[in-house]
C-alpha positions as CSV (number, residue, x, y, z in Angstrom):
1,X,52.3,-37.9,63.8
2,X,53.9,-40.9,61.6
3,X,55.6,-38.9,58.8
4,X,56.1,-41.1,54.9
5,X,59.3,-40.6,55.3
6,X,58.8,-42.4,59.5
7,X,56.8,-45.3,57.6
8,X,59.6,-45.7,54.4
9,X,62.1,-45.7,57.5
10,X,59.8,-48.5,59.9
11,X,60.0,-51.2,56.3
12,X,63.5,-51.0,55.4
13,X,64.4,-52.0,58.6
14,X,62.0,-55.0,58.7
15,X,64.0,-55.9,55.7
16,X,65.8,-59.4,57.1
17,X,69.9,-60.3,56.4
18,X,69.7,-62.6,53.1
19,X,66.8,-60.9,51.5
20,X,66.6,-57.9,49.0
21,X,63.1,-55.6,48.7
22,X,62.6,-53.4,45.7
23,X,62.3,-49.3,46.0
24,X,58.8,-49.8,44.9
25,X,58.0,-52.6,47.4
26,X,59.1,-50.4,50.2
27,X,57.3,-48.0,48.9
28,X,54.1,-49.8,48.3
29,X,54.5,-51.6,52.2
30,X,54.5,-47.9,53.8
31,X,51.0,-47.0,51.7
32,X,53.1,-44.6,49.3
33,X,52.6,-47.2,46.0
34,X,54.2,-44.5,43.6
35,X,57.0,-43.8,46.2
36,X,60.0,-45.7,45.1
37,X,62.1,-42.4,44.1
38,X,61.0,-41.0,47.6
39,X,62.6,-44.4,48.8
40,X,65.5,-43.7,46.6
41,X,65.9,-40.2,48.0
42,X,65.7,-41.0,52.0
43,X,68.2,-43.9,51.4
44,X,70.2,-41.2,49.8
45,X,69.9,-38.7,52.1
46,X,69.7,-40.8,55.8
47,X,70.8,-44.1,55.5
48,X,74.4,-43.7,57.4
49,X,72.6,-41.7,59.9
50,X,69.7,-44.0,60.8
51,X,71.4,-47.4,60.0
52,X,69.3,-48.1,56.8
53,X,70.1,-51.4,55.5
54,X,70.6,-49.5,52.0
55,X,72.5,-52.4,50.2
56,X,69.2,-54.5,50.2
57,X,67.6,-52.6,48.1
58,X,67.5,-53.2,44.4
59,X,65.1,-52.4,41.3
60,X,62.2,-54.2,40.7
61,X,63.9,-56.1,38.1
62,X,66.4,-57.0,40.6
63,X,69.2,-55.0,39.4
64,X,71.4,-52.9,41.1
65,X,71.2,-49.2,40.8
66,X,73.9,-47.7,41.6
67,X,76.8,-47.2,38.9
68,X,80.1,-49.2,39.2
69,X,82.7,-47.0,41.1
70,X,79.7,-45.5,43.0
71,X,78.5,-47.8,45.7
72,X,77.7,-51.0,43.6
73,X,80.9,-52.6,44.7
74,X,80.1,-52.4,48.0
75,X,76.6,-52.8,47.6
76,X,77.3,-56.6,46.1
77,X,79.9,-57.1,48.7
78,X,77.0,-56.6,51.5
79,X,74.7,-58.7,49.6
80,X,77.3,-61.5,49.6
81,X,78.3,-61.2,53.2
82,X,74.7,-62.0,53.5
83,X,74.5,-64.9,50.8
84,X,72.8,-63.2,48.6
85,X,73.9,-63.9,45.3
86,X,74.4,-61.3,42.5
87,X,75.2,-62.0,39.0
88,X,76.4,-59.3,36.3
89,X,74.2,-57.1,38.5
90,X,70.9,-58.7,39.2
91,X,69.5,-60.4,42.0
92,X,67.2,-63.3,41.9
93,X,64.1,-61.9,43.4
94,X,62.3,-65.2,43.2
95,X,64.9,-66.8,45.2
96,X,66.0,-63.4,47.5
97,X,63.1,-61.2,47.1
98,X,60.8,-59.7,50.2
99,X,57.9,-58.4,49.9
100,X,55.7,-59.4,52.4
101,X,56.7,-56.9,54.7
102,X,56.8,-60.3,58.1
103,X,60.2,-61.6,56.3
């Protein structure tokens, strides 16, 4: 049986190179639309293990969440390895946002 956290798992991998989603996007693609801190939490808890592509995840508003000194270095550092481009923070969803959940 498909589990939330199976279907949360199944979208952030469908998430392509170059592109950012938002937690709540995710969430809303796997049927959960008030999951985005469930999102948050898995990426938290199993990203390194099941090869989440954490770092394309943003806020809704395009902003980075994590704090300086706590992942958001690398986080932007990803994100430009994949031409996505931050600035002071923020990504431009209308230019690098998914949501369509086919890329």
């Amino acid at each position: 049986m498909e589990t939330a956290s199976d279907r949360i798992k199944a979208v952030l991998l469908r998430v392509p190179e170059g592109r950012v989603a938002s937690y709540s996007g995710v969430a809303a693609l796997a049927g959960l639309p008030n999951g985005a801190r469930m999102v948050a939490r898995l990426l938290h808890s199993c990203s390194a293990a099941d090869g989440l592509p954490w770092w394309r995840i943003v806020r809704a508003d395009g902003s980075i969440a994590l704090e300086r000194g706590g992942g958001y270095e690398e986080q932007c550092a990803r994100l430009s390895d994949e031409g996505v481009v931050t600035s002071g923070g923020h990504v431009d969803m209308g230019t690098f946002g998914w949501s369509d959940g086919r890329g």
